[in-house]
C-alpha positions as a Python dict, from the first residue, in 0.01 Angstrom:
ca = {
    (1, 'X'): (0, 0, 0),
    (2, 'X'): (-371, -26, -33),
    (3, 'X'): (-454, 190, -326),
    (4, 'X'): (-280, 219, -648),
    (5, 'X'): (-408, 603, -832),
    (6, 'X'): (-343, 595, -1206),
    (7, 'X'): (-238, 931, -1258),
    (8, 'X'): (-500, 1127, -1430),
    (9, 'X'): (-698, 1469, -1521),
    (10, 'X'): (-1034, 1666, -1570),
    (11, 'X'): (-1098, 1904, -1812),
    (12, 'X'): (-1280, 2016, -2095),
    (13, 'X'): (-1171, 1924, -2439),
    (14, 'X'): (-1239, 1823, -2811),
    (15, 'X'): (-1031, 1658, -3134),
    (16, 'X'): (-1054, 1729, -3456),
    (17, 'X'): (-909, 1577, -3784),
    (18, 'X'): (-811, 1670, -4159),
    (19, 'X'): (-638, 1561, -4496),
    (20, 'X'): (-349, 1799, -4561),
    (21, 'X'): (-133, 1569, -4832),
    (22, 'X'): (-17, 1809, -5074),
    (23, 'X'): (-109, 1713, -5429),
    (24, 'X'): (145, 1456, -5642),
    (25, 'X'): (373, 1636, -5863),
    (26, 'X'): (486, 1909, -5559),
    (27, 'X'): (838, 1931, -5509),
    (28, 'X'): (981, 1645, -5270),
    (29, 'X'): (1318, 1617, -5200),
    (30, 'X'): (1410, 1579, -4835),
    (31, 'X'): (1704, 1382, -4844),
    (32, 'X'): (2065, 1467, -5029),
    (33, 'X'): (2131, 1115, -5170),
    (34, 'X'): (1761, 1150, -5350),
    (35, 'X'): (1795, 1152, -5720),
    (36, 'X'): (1405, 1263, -5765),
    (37, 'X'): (1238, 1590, -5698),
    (38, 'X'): (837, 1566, -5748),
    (39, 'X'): (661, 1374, -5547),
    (40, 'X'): (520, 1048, -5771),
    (41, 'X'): (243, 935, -5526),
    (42, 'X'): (98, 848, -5152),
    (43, 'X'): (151, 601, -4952),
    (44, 'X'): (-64, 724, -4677),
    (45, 'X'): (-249, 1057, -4640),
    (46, 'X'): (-54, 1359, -4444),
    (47, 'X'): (-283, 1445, -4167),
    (48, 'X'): (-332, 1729, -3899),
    (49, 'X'): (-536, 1643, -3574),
    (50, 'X'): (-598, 1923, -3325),
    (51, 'X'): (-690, 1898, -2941),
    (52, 'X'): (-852, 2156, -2797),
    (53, 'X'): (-804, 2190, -2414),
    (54, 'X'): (-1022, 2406, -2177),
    (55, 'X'): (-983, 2411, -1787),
    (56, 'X'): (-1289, 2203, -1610),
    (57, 'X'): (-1403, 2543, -1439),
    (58, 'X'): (-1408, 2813, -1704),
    (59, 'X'): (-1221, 3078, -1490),
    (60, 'X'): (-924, 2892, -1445),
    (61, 'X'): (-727, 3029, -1748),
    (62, 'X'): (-715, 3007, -2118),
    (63, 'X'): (-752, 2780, -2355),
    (64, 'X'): (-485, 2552, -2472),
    (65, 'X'): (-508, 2428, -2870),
    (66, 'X'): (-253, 2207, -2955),
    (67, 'X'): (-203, 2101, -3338),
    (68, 'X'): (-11, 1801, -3480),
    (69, 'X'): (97, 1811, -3829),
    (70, 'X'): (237, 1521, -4089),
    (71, 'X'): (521, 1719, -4167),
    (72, 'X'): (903, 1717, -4132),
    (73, 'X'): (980, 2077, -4053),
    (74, 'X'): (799, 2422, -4140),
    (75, 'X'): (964, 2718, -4209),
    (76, 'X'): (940, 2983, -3888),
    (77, 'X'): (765, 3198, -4058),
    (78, 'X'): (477, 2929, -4194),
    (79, 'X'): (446, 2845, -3860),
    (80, 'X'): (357, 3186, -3749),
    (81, 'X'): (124, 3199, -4011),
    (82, 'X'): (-77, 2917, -3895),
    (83, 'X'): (-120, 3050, -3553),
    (84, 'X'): (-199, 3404, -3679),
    (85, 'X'): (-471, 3183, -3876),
    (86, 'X'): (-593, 3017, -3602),
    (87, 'X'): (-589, 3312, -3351),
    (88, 'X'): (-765, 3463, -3602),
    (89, 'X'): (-1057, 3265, -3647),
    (90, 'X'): (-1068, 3147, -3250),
    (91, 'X'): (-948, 3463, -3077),
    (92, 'X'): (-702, 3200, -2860),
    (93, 'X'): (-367, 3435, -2835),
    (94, 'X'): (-103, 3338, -3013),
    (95, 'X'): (75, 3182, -2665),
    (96, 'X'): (-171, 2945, -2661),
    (97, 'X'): (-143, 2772, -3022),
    (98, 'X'): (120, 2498, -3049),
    (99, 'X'): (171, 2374, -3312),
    (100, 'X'): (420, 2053, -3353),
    (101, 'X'): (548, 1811, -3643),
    (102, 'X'): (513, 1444, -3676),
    (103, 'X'): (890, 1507, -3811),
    (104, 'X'): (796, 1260, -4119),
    (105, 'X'): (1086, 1306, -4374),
    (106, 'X'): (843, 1135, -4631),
    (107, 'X'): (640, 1449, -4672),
    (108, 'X'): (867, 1629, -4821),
    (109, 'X'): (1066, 1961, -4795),
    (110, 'X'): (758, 2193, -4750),
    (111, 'X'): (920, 2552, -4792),
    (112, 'X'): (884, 2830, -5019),
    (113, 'X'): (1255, 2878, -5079),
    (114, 'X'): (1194, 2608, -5297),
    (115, 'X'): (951, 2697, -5521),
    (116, 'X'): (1207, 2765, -5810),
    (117, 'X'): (1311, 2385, -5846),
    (118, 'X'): (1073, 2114, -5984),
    (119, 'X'): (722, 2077, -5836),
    (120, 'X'): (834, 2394, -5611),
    (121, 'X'): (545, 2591, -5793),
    (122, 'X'): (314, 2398, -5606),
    (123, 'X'): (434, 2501, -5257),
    (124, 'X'): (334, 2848, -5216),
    (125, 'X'): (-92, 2737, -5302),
    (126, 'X'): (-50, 2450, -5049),
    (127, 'X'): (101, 2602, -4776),
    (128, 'X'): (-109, 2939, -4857),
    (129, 'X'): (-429, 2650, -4822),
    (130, 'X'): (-265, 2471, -4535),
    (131, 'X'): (-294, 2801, -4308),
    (132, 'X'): (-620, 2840, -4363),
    (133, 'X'): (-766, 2484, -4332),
    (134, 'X'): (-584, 2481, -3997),
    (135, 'X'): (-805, 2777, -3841),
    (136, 'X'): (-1127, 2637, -4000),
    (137, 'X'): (-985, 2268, -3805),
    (138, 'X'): (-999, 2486, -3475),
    (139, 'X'): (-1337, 2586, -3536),
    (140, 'X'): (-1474, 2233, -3606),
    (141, 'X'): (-1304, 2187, -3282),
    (142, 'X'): (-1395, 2469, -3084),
    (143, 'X'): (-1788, 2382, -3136),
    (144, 'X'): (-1723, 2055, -2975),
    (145, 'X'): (-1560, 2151, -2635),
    (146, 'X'): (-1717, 1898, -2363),
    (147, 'X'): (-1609, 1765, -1997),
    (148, 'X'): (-1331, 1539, -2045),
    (149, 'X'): (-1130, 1293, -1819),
    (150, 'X'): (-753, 1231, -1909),
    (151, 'X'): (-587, 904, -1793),
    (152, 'X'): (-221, 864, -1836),
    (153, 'X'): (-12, 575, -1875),
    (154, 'X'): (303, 435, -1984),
    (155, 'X'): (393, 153, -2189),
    (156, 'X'): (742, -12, -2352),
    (157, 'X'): (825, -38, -2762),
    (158, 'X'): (1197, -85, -2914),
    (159, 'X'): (1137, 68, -3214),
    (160, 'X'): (1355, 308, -3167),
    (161, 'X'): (1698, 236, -3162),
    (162, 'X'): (2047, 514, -3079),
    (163, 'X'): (2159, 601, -3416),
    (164, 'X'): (2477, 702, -3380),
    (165, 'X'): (2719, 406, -3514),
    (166, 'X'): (3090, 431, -3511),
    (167, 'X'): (3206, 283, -3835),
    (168, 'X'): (3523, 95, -3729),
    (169, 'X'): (3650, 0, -4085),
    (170, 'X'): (3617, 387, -4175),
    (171, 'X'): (3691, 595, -3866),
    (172, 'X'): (3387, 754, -3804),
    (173, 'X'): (3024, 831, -3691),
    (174, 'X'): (2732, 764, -3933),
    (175, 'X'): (2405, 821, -3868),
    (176, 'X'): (2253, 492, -3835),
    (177, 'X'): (2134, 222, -3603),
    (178, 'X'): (2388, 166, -3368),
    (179, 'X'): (2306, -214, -3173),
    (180, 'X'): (2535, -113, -2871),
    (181, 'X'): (2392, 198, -2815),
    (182, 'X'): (2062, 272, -2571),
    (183, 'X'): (1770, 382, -2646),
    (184, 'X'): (1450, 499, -2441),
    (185, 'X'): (1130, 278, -2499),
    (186, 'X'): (943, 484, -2315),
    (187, 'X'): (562, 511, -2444),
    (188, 'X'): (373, 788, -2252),
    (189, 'X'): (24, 760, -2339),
    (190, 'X'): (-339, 891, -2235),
    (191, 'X'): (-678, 824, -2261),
    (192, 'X'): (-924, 1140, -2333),
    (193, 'X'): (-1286, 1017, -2268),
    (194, 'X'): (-1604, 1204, -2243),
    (195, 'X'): (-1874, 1227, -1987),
    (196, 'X'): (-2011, 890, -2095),
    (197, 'X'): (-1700, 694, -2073),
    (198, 'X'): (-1654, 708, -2461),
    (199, 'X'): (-1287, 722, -2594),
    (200, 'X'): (-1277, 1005, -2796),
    (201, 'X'): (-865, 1039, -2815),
    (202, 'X'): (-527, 873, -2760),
    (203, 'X'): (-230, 1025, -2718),
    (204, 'X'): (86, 869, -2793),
    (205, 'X'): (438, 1010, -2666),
    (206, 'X'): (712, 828, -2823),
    (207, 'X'): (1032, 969, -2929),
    (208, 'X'): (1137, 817, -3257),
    (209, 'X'): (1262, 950, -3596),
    (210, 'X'): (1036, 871, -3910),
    (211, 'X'): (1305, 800, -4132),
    (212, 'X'): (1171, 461, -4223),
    (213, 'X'): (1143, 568, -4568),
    (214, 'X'): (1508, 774, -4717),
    (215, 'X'): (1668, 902, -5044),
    (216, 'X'): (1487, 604, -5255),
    (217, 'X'): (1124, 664, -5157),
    (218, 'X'): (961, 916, -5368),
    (219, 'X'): (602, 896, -5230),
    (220, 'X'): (433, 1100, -4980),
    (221, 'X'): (451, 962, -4665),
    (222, 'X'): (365, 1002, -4303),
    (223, 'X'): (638, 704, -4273),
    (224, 'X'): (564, 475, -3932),
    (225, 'X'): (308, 717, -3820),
    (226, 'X'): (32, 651, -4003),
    (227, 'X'): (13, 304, -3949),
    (228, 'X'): (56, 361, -3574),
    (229, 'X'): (-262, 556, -3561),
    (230, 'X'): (-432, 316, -3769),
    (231, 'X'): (-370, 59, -3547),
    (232, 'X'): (-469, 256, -3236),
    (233, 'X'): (-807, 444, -3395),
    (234, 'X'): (-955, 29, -3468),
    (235, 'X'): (-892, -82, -3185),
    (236, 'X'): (-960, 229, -2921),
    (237, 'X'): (-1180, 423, -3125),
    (238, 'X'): (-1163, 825, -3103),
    (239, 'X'): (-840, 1019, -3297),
    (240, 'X'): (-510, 917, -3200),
    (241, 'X'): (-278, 1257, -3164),
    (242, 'X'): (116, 1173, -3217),
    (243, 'X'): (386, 1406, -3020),
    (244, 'X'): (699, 1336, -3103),
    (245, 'X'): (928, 1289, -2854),
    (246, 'X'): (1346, 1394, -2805),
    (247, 'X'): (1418, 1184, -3040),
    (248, 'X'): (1736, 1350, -3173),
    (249, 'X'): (1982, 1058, -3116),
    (250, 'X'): (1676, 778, -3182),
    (251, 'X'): (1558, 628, -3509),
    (252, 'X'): (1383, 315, -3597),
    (253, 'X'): (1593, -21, -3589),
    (254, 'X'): (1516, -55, -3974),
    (255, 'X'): (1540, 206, -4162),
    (256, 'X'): (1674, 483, -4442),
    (257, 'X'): (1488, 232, -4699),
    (258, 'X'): (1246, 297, -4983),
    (259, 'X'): (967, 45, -4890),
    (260, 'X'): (653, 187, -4762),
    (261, 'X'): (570, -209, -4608),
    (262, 'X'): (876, -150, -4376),
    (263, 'X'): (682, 197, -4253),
    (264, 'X'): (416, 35, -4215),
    (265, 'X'): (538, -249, -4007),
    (266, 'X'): (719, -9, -3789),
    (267, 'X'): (436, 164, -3709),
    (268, 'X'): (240, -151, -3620),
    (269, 'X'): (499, -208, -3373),
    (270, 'X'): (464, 69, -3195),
    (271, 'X'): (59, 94, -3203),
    (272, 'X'): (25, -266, -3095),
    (273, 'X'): (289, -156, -2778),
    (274, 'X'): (38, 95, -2735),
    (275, 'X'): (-229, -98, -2703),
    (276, 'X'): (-118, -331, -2455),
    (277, 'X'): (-48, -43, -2202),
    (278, 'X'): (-372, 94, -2289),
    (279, 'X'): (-579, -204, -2236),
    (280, 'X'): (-440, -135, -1873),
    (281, 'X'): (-541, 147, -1753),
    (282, 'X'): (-835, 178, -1497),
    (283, 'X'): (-1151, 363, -1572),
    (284, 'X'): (-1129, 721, -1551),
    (285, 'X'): (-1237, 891, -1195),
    (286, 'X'): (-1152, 577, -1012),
    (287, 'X'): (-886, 437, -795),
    (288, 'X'): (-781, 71, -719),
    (289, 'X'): (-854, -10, -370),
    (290, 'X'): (-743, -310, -162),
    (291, 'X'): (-1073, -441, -1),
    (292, 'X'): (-992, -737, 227),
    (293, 'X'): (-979, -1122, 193),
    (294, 'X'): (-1245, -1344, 89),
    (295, 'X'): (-1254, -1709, 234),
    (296, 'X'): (-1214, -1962, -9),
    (297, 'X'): (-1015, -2221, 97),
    (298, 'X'): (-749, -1984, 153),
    (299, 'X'): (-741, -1575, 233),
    (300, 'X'): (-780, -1411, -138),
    (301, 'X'): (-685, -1115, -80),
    (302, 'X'): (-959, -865, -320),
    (303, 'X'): (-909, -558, -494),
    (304, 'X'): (-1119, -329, -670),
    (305, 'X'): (-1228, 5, -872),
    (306, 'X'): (-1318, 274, -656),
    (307, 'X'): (-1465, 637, -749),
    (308, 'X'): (-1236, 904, -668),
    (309, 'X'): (-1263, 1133, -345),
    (310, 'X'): (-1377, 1491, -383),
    (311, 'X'): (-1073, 1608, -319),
    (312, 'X'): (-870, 1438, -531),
    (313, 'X'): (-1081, 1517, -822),
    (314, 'X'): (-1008, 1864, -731),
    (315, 'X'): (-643, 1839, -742),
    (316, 'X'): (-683, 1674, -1103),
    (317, 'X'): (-860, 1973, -1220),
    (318, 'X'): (-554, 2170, -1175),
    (319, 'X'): (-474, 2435, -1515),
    (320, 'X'): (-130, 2588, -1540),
    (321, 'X'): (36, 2681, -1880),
    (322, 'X'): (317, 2941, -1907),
    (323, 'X'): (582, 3041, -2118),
    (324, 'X'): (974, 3000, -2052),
    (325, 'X'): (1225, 3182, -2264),
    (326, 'X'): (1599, 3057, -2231),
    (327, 'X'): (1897, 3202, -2392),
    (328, 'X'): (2118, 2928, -2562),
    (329, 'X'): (2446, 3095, -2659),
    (330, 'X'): (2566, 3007, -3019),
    (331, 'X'): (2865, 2807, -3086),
    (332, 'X'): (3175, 2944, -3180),
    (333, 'X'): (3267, 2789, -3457),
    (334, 'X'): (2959, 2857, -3659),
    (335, 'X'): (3017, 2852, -4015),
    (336, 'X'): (2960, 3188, -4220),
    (337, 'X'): (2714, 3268, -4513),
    (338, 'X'): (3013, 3347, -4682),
    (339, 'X'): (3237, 3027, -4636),
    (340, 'X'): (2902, 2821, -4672),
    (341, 'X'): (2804, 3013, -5024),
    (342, 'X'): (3171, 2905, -5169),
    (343, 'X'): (3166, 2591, -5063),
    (344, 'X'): (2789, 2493, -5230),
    (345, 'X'): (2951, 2668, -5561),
    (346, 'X'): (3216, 2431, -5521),
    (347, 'X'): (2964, 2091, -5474),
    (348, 'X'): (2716, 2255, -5789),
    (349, 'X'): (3016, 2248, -6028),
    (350, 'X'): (3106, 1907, -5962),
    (351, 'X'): (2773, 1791, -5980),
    (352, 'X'): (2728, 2001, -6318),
    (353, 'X'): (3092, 1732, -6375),
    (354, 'X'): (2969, 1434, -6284),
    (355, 'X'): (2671, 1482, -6492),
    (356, 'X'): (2843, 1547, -6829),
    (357, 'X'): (3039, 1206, -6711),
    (358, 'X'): (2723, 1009, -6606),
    (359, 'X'): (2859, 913, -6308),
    (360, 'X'): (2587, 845, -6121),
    (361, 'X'): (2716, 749, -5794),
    (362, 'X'): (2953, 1093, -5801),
    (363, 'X'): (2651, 1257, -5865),
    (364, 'X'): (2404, 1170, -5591),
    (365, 'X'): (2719, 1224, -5360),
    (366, 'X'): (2735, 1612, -5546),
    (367, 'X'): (2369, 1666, -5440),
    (368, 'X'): (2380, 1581, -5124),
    (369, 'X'): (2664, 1774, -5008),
    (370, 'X'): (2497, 2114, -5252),
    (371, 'X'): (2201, 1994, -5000),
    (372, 'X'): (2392, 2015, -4700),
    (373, 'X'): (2531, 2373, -4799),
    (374, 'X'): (2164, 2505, -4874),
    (375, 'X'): (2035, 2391, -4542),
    (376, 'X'): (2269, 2558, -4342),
    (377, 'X'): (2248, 2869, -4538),
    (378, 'X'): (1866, 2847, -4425),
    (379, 'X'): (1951, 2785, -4122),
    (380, 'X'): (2200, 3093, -4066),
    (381, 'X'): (1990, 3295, -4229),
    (382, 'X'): (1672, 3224, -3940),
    (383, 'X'): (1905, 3194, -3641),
    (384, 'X'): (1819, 3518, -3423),
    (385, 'X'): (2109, 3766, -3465),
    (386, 'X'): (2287, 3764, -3147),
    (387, 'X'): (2515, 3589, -2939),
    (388, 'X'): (2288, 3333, -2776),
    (389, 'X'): (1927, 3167, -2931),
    (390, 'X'): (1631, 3276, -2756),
    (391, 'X'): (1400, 2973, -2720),
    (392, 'X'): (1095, 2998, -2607),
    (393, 'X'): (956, 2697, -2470),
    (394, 'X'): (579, 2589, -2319),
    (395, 'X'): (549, 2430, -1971),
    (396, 'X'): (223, 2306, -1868),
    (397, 'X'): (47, 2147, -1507),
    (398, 'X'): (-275, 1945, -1626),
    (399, 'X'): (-414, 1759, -1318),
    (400, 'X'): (-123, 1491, -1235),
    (401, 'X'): (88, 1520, -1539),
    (402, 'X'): (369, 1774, -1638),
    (403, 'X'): (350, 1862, -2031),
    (404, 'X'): (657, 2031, -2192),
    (405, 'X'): (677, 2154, -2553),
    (406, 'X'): (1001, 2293, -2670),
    (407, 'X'): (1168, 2390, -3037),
    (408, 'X'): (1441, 2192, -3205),
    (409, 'X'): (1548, 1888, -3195),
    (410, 'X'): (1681, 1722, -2874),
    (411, 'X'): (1857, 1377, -2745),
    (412, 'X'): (1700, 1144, -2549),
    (413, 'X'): (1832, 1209, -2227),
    (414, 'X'): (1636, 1567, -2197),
    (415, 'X'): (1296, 1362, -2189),
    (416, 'X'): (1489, 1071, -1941),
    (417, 'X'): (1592, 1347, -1664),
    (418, 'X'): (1254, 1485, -1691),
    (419, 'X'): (1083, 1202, -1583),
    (420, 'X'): (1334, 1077, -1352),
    (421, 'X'): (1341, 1397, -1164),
    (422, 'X'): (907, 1429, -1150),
    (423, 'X'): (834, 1040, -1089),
    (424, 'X'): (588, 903, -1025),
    (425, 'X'): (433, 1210, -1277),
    (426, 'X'): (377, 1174, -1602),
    (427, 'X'): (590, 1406, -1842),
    (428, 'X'): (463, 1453, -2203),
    (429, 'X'): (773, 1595, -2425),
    (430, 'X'): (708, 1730, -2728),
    (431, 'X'): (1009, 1885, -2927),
    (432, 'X'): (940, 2062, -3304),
    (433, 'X'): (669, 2265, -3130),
    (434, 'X'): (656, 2623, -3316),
    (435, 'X'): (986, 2618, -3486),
    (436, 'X'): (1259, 2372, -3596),
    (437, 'X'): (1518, 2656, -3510),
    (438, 'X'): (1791, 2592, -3389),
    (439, 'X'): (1809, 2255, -3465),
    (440, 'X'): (1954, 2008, -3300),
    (441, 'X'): (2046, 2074, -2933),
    (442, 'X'): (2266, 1790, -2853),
    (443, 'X'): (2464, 1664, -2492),
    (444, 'X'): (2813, 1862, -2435),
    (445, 'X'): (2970, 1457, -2458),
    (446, 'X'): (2894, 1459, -2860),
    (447, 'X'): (3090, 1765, -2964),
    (448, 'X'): (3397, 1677, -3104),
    (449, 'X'): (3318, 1354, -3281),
    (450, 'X'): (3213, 1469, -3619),
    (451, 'X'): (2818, 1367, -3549),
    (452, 'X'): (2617, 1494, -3794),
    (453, 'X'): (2342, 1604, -3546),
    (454, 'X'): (2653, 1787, -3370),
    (455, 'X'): (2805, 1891, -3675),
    (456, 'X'): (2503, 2113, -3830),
    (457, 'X'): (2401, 2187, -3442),
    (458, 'X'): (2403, 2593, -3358),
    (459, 'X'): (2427, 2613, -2984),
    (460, 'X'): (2737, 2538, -2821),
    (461, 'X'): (2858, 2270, -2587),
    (462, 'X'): (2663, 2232, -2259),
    (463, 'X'): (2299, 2414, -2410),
    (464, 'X'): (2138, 2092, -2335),
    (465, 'X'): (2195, 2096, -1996),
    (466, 'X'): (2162, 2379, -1908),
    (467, 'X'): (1794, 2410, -2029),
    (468, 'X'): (1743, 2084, -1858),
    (469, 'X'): (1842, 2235, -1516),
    (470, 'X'): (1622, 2542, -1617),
    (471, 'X'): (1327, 2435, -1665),
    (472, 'X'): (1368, 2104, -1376),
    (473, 'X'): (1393, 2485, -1163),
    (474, 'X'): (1117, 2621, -1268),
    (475, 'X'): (872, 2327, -1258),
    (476, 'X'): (1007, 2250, -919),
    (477, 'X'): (912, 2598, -784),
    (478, 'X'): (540, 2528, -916),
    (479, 'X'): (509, 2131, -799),
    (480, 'X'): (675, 2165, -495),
    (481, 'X'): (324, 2386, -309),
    (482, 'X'): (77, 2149, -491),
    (483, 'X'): (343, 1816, -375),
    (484, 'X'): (269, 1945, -43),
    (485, 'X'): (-132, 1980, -33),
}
């Protein structure tokens, strides 16, 4: 072998960054164990960066905007409204806009069902504010559009950790760090510069749950996120954009805690992994070339950076982005509203018990299981009526690399066959893109155990795979004639 081609890409884009924390006093309660309900503080600023992608040659299809939000989950429906927002204000369709969650659980439960509980007044304003600052964010972004060059790389950090842990002493699952269990470590990463050479982005592909910070933290909280970028943005300059990966079997090694220091040393971690892969990477347009021996006292054999042929600057121009809809039939054991209704009665009288008694112990173990019960209400009530879940997923070609954006929440092994099937091309997986619905979308080998990303899942047995062998078809039938030029 006497060149070694960082895979890599052309285009035309821009980044663009805001401040969405909600104000202190909004309601806050994401977990059932938590005891408070307003949030008291911030630890770090909630943010929302948006990339704006355009093909290099401006007939070559539609622009791509692609928003990343510090938030846990959005309700379908505020979701909708941000891209009717943005479409709006950018006349991008609608197809076009994803928008995806940092999957934080320190920022809170931002939905408008809960505006009747403490701090819950504030939610409607925020999210009615959030909508809009998100299409003025695409304009800021819009009106910087320049000639880009993408260069993609991957790197290693064991952050994350499997996190489901069979509790010998009690029979069960738990969903925790599990030291036996594996975990992916991939870091896909890449490198947006502009025509001068100037880093103006990094984007970092990890999958990995922010639940650093659990039940005891009561501030707002982009939890080992935040200090990720941080670490990047000194260091590399430019925004750094976050896409969470399948991550729905992976959480960090330490955490459900209520320290914001352990956060922030988790997100270190994974930003100074980053960094060492990026430091790596090649200048973009360029190749590195073997270029013979030098003489000096023995044969050194010499290699260096070489600009990049006509033609394969070409092929890194390439601009493909489509939509795939797959039908995931629903389990068929799914809970009804009915049963679900009588059984949160039940937990909300023995919490109202355990009050009068001051057990406090009995009651944080009332309110989470009263949690548990409203959750799935919400999420019968938003599951498309039906037998099966319609997803509707975003595939995209962008010079060498593959980029996938799909709903839900999904294990680790999607993003693994992915890349194992496409080496030596980059895949980018991004799950919680334009919905949370259905949830979890675990491996057929976890039903049965009483996992609670099983347990709450919607689709049944065997959903993961087959959307895995969907969409390996289609993105085989549209690599295969460019694999061949």
């Amino acid at each position: 072998m006497k060149v070694i081609r960082t895979p890599q890409a052309t285009c035309r884009a821009a980044i663009w960054r805001c401040d969405i924390t909600p104000p202190v006093g909004i309601y806050h309660r994401m977990w059932g164990a938590a005891l408070h309900d307003r949030a008291t503080g911030v630890h770090r600023p909630l943010e929302a960066t948006l990339l704006w992608l355009e093909p290099a040659a401006a007939t070559a299809g539609e622009p791509q905007i692609l928003l990343a939000l510090d938030h846990c989950i959005l309700d379908s429906q505020e979701l909708r409204n941000i891209r009717r927002s943005i479409m709006t204000a950018t006349k991008v369709q609608s197809e076009n806009i994803l928008v995806t969650m940092s999957h934080t659980h320190g920022a809170g439960w931002m939905s408008r069902s809960r505006s009747e509980l403490p701090g819950g007044e504030l939610l409607g304003p925020y999210l009615d504010r959030l909508a809009k600052q998100m299409a003025d964010l695409a304009c800021e972004a819009q009106d910087r559009v320049a000639s880009a060059t993408i260069v993609f790389g991957t790197g290693r950090c064991n952050l994350a950790a499997h996190r489901d842990y069979f509790d010998v002493e009690r029979g069960r699952y738990v969903c925790g760090f599990s030291p036996t269990g594996c975990a992916d470590d991939t870091l896909m990463l890449a490198r947006i510069s502009d025509a001068s050479g100037a880093n103006i982005a990094t984007i970092v592909n990890y999958a990995c749950h922010p639940t650093t910070l659990a039940w005891d933290n009561t501030l707002i909280s982009p939890d080992w996120v935040g200090a990720m970028r941080e670490v990047i943005e000194r260091t590399e300059g430019g925004l750094c954009l976050f896409l969470q990966g399948a991550s729905g079997d992976l959480g960090p090694r330490e955490g459900f805690v209520g320290d914001p220091a352990v956060a922030d040393r988790n997100g270190r971690q994974v930003g100074h992994a980053a960094l060492s892969a990026l430091a790596g990477l090649p200048p973009a347009g360029t190749e590195y070339c073997y270029t013979g021996p030098v003489n000096s006292g023995t044969a050194i054999g010499t290699w260096r950076h070489e600009p990049l042929s006509d033609e394969i600057l070409r092929r890194q121009a390439l601009w493909h982005w489509e939509e795939l809809l797959v039908e995931l039939p629903y389990r068929h054991d799914l809970p009804t509203r009915e049963q679900t209704i009588s059984e949160r009665e039940h937990w909300l009288a023995a919490e109202a018990e355990a009050r009068a008694a001051g057990d406090e112990s009995r009651i944080r173990d009332c309110r989470a299981q009263v949690e548990q019960r409203t959750r799935q209400l919400t999420r019968l009530n938003n599951l498309v009526p039906g037998r099966a879940c319609p997803l509707v997923l975003q595939l995209g070609i962008l010079g060498d690399a593959v980029w996938v954006f799909v709903p839900g929440e999904l294990y680790q092994v999607f993003q693994i066959t992915l890349r194992k099937r496409f080496a030596p091309r980059p895949v980018l997986v991004t799950t919680l893109t334009n919905d949370w619905q259905p949830g979890y979308i675990p491996p057929a080998s976890t039903y049965g155990y009483e996992i609670y990303q099983e347990v709450i899942a919607a689709t049944s047995p065997g959903s993961l795979e087959s959307l895995i062998e969907t969409i390996c078809r289609r993105l085989t039938i549209l690599l295969n004639p460019l694999d061949a030029c």
